[in-house]
Backbone bond lengths (Angstrom), bond angles and torsions (degrees), N, CA, C in turn:
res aa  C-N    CA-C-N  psi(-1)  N-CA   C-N-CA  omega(-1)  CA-C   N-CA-C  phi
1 X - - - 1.462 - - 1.535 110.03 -
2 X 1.327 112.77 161.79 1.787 113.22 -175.52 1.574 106.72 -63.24
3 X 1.228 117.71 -49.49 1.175 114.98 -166.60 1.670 115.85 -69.52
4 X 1.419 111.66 10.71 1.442 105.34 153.30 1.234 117.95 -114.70
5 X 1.837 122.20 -1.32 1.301 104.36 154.75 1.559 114.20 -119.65
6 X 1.622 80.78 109.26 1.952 87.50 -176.61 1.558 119.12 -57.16
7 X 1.303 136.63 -25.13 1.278 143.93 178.62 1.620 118.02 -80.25
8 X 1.767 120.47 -17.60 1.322 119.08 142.83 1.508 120.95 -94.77
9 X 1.011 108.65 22.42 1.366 109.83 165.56 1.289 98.65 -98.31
10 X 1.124 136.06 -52.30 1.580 135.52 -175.76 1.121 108.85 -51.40
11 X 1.729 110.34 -56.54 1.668 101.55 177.38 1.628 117.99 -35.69
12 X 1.383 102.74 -71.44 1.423 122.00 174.71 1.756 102.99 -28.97
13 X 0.616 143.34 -101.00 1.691 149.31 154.78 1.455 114.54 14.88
14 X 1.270 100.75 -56.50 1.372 108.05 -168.09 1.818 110.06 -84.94
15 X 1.171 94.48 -42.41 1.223 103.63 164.16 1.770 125.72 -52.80
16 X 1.487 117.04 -43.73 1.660 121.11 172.40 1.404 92.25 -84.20
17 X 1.293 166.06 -13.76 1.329 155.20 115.03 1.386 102.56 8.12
18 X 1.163 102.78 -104.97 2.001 132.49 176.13 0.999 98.51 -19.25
19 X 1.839 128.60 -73.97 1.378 132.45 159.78 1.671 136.78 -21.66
20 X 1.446 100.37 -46.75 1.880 92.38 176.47 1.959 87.70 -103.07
21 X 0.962 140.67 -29.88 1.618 131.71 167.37 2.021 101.39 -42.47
22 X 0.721 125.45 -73.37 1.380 132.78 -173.93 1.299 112.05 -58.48
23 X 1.508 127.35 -45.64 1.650 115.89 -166.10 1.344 101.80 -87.86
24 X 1.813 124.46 -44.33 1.549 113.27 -177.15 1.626 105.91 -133.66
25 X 1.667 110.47 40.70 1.734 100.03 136.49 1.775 98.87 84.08
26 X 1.155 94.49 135.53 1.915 110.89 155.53 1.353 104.47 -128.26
27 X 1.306 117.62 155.63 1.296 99.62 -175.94 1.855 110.71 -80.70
28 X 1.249 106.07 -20.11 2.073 96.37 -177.45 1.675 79.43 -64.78
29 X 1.372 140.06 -68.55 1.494 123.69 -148.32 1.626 113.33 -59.70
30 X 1.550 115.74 -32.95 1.040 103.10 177.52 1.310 120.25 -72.78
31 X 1.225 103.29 -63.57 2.220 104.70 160.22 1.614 98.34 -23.68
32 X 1.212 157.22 -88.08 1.083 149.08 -111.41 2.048 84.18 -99.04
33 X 0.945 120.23 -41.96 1.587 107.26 -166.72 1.701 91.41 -79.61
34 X 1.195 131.09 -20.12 1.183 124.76 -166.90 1.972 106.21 -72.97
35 X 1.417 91.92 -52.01 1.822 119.77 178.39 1.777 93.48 -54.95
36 X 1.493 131.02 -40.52 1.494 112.67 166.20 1.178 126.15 -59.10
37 X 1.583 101.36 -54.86 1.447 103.42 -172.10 1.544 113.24 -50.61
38 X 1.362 115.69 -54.61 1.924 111.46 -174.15 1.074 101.43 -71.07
39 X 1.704 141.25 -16.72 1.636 126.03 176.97 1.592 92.63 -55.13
40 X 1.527 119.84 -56.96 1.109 109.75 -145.51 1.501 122.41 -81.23
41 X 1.951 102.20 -3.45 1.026 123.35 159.50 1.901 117.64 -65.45
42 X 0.915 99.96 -54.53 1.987 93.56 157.03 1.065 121.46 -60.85
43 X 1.306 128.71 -31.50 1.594 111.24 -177.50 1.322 102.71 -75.58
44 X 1.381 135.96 -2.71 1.571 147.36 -164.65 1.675 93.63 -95.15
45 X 0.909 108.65 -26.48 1.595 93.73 -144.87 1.874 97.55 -74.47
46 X 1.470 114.35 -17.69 1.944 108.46 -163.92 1.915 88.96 -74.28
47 X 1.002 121.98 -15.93 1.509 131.02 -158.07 1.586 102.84 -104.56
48 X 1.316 140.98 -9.81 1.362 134.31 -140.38 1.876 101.57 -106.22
49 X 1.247 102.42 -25.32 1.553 116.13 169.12 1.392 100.20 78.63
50 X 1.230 118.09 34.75 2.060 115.00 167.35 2.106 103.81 -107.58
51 X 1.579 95.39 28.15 1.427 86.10 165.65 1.943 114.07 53.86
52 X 1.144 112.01 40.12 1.642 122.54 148.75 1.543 106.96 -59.48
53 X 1.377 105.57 143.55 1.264 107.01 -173.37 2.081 84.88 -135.45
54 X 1.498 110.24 133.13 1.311 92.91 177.92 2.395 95.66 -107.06
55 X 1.726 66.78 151.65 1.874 103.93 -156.98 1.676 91.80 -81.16
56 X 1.209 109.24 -67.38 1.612 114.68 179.39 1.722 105.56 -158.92
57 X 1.517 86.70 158.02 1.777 95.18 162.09 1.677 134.55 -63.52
58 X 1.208 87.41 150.96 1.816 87.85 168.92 1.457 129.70 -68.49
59 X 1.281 141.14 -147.27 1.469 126.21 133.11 0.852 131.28 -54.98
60 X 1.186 115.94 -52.32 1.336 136.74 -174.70 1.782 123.67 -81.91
61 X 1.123 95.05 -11.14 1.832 99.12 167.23 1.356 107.50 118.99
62 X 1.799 116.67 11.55 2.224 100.24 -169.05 1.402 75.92 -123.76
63 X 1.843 79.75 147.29 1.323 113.73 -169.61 1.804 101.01 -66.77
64 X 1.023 75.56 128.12 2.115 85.36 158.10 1.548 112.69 -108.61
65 X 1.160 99.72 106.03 1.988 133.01 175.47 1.379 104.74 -47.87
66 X 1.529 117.28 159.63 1.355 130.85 144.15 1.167 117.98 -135.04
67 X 1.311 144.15 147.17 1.335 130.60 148.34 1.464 109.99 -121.60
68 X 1.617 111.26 146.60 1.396 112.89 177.02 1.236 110.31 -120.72
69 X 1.149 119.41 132.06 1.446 129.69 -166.46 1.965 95.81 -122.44
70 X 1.573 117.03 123.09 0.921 115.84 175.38 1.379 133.30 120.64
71 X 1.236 150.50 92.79 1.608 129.64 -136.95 1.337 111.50 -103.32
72 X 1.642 114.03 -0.37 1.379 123.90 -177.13 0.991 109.33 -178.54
73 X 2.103 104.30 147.77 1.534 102.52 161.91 1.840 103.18 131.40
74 X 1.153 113.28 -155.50 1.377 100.89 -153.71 2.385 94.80 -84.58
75 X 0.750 117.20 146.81 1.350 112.38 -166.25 1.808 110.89 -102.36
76 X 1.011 111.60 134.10 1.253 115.32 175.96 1.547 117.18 -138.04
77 X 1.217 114.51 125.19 1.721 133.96 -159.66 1.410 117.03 -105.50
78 X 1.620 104.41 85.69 1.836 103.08 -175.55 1.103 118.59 -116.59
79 X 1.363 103.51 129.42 1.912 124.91 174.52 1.318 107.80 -86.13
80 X 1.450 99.48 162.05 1.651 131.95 178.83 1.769 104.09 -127.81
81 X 1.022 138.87 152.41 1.427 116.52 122.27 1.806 94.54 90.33
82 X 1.382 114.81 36.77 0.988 123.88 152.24 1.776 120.58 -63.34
83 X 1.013 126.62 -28.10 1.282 139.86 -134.67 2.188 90.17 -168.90
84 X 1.675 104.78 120.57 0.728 92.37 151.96 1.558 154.23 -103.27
85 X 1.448 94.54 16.77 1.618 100.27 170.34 1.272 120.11 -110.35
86 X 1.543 107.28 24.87 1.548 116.45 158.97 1.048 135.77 -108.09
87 X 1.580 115.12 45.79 1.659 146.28 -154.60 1.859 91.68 -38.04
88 X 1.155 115.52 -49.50 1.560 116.96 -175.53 1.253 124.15 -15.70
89 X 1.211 114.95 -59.20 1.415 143.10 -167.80 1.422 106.75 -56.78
90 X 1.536 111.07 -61.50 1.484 127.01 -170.40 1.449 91.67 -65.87
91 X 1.141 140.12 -48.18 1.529 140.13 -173.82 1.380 110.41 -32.22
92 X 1.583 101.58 -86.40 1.242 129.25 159.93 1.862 121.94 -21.33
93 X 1.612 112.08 -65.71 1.519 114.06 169.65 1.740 105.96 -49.45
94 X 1.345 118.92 -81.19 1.408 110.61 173.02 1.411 123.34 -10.91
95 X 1.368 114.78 -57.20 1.330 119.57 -166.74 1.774 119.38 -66.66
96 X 1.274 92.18 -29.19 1.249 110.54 175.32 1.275 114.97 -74.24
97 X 1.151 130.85 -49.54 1.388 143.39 -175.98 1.369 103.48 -81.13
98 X 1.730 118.09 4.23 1.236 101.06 174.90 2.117 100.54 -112.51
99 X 1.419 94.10 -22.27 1.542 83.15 168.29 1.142 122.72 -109.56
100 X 1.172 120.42 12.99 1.819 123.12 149.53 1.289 109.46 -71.67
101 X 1.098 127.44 -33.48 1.778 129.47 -171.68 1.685 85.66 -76.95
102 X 1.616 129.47 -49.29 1.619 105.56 -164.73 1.552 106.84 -93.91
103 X 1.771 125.77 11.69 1.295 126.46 163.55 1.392 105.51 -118.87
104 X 1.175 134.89 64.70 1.373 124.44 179.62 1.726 115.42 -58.34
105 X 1.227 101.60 -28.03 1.570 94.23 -164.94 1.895 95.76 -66.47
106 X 1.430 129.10 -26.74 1.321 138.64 173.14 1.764 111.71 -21.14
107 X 1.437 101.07 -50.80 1.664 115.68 -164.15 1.649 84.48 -89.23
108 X 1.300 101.78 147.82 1.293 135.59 168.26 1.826 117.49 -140.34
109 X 1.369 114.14 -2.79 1.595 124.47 142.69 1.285 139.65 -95.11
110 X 1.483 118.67 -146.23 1.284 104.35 124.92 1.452 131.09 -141.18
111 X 1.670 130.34 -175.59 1.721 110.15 166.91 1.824 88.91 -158.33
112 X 1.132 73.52 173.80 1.805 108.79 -156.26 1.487 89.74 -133.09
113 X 1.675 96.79 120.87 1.582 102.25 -157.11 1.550 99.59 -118.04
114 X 1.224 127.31 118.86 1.732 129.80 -164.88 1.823 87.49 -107.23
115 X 1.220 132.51 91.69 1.590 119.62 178.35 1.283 117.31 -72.49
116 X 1.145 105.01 -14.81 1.933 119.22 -167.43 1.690 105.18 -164.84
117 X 2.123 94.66 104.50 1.426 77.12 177.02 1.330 96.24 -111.60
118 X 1.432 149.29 -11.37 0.801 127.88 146.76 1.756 132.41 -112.29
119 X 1.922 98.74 105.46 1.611 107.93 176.49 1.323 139.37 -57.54
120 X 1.633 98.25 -26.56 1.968 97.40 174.30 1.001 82.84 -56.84
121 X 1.799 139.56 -101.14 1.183 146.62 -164.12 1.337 123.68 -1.27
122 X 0.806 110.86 -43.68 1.739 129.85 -163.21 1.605 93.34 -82.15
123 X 1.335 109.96 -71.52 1.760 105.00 178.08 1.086 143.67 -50.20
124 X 1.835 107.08 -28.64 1.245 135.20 160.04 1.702 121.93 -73.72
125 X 0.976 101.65 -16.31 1.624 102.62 -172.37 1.185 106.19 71.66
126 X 0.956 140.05 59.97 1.486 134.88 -179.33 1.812 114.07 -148.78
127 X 1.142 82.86 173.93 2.166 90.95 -164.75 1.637 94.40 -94.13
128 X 1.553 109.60 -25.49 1.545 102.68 -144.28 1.714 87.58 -114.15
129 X 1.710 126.48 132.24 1.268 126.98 -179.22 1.816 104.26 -55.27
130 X 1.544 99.36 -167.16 1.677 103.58 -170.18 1.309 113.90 -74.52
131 X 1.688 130.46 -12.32 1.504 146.06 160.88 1.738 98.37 -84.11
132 X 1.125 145.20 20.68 1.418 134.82 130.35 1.708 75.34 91.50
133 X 0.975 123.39 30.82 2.104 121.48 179.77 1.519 95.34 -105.66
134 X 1.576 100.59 142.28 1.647 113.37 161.33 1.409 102.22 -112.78
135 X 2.134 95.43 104.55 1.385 81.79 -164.26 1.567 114.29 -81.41
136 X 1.127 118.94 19.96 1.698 114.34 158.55 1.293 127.26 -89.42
137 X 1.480 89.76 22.75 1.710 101.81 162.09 1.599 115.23 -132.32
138 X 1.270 89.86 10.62 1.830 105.75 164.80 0.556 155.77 -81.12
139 X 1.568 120.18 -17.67 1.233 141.89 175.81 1.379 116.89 -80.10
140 X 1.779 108.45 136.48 1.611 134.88 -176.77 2.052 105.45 -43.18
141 X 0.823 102.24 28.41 1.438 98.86 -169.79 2.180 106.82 -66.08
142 X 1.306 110.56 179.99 1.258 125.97 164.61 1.560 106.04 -46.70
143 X 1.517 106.45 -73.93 1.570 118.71 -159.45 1.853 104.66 -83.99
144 X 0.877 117.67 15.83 1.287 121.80 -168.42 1.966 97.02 -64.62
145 X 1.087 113.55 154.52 1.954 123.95 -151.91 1.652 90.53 -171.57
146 X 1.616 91.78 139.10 1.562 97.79 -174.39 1.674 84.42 -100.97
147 X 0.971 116.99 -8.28 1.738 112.70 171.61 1.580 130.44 -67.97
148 X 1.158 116.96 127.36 1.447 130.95 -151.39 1.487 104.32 -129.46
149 X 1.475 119.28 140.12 1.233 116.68 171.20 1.525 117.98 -100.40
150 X 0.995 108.48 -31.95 1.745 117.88 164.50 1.522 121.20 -137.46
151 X 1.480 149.68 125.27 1.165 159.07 142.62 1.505 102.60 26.31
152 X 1.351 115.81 -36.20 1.267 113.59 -162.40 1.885 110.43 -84.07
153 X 1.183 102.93 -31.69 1.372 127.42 160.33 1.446 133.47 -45.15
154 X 1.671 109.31 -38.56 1.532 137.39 -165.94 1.513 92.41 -16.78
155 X 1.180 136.35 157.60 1.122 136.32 -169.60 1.886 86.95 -137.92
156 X 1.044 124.04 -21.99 1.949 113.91 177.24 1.775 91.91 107.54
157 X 1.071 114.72 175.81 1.314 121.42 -159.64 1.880 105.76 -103.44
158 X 1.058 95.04 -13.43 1.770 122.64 167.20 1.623 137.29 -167.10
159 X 1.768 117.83 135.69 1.450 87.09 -175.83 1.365 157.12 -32.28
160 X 1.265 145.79 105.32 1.788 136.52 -178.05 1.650 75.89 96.00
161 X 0.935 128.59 57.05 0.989 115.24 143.52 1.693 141.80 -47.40
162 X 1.265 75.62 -44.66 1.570 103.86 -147.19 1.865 116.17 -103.53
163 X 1.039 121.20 127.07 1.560 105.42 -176.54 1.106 134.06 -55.91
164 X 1.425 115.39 -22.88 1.648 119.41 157.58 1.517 123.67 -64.10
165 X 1.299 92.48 -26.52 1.555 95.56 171.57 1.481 116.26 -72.66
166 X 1.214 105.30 -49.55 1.593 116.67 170.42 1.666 107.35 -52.55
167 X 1.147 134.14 -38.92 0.885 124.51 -175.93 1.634 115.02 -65.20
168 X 1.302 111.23 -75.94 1.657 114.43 150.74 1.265 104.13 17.35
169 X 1.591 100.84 -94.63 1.647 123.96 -176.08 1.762 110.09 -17.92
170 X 1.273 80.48 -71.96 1.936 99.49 -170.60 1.312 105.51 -40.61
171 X 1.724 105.59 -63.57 1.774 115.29 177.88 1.409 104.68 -37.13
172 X 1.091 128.28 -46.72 1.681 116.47 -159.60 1.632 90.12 -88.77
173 X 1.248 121.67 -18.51 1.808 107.90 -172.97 0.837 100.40 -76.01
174 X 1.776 122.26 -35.97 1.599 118.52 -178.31 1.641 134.36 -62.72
175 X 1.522 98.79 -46.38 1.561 114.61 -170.48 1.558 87.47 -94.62
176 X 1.297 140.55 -53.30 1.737 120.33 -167.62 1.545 85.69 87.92
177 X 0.910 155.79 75.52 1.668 148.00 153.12 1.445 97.99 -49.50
178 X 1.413 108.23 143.47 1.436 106.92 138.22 1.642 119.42 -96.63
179 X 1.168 116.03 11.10 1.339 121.56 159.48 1.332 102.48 -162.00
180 X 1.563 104.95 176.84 2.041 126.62 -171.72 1.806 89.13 -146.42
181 X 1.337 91.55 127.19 1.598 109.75 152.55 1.890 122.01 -104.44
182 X 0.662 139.69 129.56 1.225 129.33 -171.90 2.056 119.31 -142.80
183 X 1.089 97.77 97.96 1.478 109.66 -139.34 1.842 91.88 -86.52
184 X 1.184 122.16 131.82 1.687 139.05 -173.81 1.752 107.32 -152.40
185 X 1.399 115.50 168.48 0.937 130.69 -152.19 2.160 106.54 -145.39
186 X 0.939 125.37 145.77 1.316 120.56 18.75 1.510 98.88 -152.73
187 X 1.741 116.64 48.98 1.297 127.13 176.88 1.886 116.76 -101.52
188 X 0.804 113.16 13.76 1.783 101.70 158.80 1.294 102.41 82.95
189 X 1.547 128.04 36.85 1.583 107.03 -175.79 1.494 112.64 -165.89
190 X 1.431 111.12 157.41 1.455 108.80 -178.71 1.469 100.21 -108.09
191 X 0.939 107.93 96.38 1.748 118.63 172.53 1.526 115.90 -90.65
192 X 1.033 101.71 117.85 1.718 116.32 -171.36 1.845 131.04 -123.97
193 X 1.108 118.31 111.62 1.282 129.07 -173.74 1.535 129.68 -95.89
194 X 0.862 109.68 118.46 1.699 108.30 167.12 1.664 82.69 116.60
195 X 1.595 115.25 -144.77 1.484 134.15 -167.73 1.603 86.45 -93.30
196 X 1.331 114.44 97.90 1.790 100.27 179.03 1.704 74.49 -158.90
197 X 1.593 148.37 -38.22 1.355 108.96 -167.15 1.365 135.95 -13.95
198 X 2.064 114.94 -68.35 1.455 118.93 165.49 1.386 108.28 -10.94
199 X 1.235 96.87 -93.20 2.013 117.64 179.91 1.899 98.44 -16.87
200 X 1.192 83.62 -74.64 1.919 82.13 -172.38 1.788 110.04 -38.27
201 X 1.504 107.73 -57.54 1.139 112.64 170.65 1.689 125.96 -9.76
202 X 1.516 86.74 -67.86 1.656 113.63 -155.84 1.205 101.77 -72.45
203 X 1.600 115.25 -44.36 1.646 127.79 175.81 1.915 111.90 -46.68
204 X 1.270 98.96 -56.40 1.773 130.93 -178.69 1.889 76.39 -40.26
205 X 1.345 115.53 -70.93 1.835 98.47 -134.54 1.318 115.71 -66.44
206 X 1.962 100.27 -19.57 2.046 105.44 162.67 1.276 125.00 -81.56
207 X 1.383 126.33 -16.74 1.330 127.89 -161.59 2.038 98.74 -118.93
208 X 1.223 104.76 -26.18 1.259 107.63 175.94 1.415 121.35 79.09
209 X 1.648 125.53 -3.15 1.488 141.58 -179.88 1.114 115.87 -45.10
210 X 1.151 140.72 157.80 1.376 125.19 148.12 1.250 116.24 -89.73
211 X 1.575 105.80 170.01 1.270 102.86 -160.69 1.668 106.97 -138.30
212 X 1.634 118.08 136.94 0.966 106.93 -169.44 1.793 97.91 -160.51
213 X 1.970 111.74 152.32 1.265 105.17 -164.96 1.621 111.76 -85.05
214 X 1.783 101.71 -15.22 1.239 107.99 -168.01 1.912 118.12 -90.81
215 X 1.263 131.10 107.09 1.502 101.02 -164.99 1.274 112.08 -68.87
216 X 1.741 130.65 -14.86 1.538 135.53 175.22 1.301 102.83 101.42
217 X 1.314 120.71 59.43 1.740 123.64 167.97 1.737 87.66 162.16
218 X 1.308 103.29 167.52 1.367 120.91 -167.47 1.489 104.46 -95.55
219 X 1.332 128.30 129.61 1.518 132.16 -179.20 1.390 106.78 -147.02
220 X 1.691 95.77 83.61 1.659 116.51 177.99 1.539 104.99 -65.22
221 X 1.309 119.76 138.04 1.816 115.67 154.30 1.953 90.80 90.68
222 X 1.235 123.61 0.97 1.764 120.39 159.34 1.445 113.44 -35.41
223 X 1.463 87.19 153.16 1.514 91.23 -178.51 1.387 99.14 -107.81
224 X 1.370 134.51 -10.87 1.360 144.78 112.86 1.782 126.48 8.16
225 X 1.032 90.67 -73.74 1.781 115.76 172.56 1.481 102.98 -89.57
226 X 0.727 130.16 -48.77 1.959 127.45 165.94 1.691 108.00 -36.61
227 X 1.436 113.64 -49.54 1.085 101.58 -154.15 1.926 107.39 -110.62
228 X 1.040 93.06 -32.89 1.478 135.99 -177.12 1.603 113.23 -43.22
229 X 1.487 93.98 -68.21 1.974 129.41 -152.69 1.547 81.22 -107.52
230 X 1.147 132.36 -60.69 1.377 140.97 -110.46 1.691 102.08 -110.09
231 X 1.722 103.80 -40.01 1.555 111.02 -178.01 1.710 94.30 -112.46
232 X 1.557 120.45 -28.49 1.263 106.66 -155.28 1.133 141.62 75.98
233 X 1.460 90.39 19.32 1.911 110.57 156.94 1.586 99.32 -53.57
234 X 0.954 120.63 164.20 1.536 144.65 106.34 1.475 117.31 -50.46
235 X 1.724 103.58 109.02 1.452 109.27 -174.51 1.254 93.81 -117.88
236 X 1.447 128.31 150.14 1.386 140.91 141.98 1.642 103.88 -108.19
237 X 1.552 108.64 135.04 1.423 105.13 162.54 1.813 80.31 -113.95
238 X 1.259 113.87 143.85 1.648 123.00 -176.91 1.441 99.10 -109.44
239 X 1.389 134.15 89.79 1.916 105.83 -177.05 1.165 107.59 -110.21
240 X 0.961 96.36 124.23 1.916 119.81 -159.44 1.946 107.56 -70.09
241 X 1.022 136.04 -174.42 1.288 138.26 -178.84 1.069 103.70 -105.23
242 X 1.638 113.63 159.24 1.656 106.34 165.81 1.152 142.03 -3.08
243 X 1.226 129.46 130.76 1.485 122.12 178.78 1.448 121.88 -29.90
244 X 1.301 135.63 95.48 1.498 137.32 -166.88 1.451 99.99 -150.33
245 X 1.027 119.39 83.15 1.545 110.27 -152.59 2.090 106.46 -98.77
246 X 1.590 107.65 -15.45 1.719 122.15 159.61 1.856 97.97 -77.05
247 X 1.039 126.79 -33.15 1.502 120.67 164.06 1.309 116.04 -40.21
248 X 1.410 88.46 -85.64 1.820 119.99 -170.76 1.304 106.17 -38.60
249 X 1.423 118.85 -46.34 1.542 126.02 172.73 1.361 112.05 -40.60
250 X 1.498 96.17 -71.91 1.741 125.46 -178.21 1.963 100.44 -28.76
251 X 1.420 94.95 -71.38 1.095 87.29 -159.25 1.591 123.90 -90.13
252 X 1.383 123.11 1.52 1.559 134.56 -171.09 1.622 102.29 -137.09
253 X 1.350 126.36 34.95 1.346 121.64 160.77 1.638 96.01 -91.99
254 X 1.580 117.38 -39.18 1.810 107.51 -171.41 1.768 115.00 -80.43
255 X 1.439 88.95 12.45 1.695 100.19 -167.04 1.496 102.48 -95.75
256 X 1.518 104.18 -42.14 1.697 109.65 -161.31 1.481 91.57 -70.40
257 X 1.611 122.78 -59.52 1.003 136.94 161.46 1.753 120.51 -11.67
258 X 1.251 88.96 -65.23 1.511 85.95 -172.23 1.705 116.21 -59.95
259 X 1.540 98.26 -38.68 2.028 124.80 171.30 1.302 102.24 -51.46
260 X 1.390 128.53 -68.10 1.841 130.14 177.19 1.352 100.93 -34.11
261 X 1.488 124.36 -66.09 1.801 138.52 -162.42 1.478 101.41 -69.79
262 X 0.862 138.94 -6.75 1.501 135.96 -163.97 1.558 104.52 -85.00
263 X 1.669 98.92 98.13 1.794 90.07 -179.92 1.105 130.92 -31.99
């Protein structure tokens, strides 16, 4: 019987381990296989032939991409990869930027597609860039506070700290959006700042999210409120659900779509 050989009992054990880990997921294994799969989706992208053009470096030296799809018209500016343990986002942007490039006639604006703005993050699996900064708590805003409630928060040692942040900046000095999408994970909602309700609206009736201005906790130094409150963009932050990335597709490819086209 097993229980007199303790060392096939372990097998046994370890083995239905592996078994329910692999068929329905933990969340550290899925987070961590999820954080491979989209790394290796950026390292794809200088090779993929949809004409990325990289904008500037990270801290750490990887290129941060753009692609612009569109030769005129009202402009809309969407990120991925704010945060690198919210692989979702980057999924999703890619995908988009990969079937707008093979449906062009689709766009009737245009957008300027950032899939990954911040890459240490992304490679590392982590929330906080390669200076240990959450740069959505970086930005030169009003309420900006070097006060932090957890590590994960770090806000940088002063506003714009940080080169991703700087980058941001530039992107919007460059293109002038009349709107920002900015795609995060992993609370269920289209949270929207500045003159953007409509936008949320229109997004809400394909994707079905709810939608709301408040995210429910305080997030001094946003790039949200930076751009949102602060310039009077039209911001969407979109934060998608759990890692479900044939979902997220499913249900917010006719959404972004509809947000880009929106006179």
């Amino acid at each position: 019987m097993l229980k007199n050989k303790p060392i096939l009992r372990i097998v046994v054990w370890l083995a239905a381990i592996v078994y329910f880990v692999t068929r329905y997921g933990i969340p550290w294994y899925q987070g961590h296989k999820a954080t491979e799969e989209v790394s290796g989706m950026y390292q794809e992208l200088a090779n993929d032939n949809l004409g990325w053009d990289v904008v500037e470096y990270s801290t750490q030296g990887h290129p941060i991409y753009q692609l612009v799809l569109g030769d005129s018209g009202v402009t809309t500016l969407l990120f991925g990869g704010f945060h690198g343990d919210e692989p979702g986002g980057v999924d999703l942007v890619i995908r988009l930027a990969r079937y707008l490039s093979a449906h062009p006639g689709t766009l009737t604006q245009r957008v300027v597609i950032v899939p990954v703005l911040n890459p240490d993050a992304l490679l590392a699996g982590t929330r906080v860039n390669a200076n240990k900064v959450d740069i959505n708590r970086n930005f030169p805003t009003k309420d900006w506070s070097p006060a932090y409630t957890k590590e994960r928060y770090f806000p940088g040692p002063e506003p714009a700290s940080e080169k991703e942040t700087a980058i941001a900046m530039q992107l919007i000095d460059r293109w002038k959006p009349e709107r920002i999408i900015s795609i995060h994970s992993d609370l269920h909602v289209i949270n929207y700042n500045g003159p953007s309700r409509e936008l949320a609206l229109r997004m809400a009736r394909y994707n079905h999210y709810p939608i709301d201005d408040d995210i429910g906790y305080p997030t001094p130094g946003s790039f949200g409120t930076y751009a949102g409150e602060e310039m009077g963009i039209p911001t969407i932050t979109l934060e998608l659900p759990p890692y479900n990335p044939e979902e997220a597709w499913k249900n917010n490819r006719d959404a972004l779509i509809a947000a880009i086209n929106m006179p």
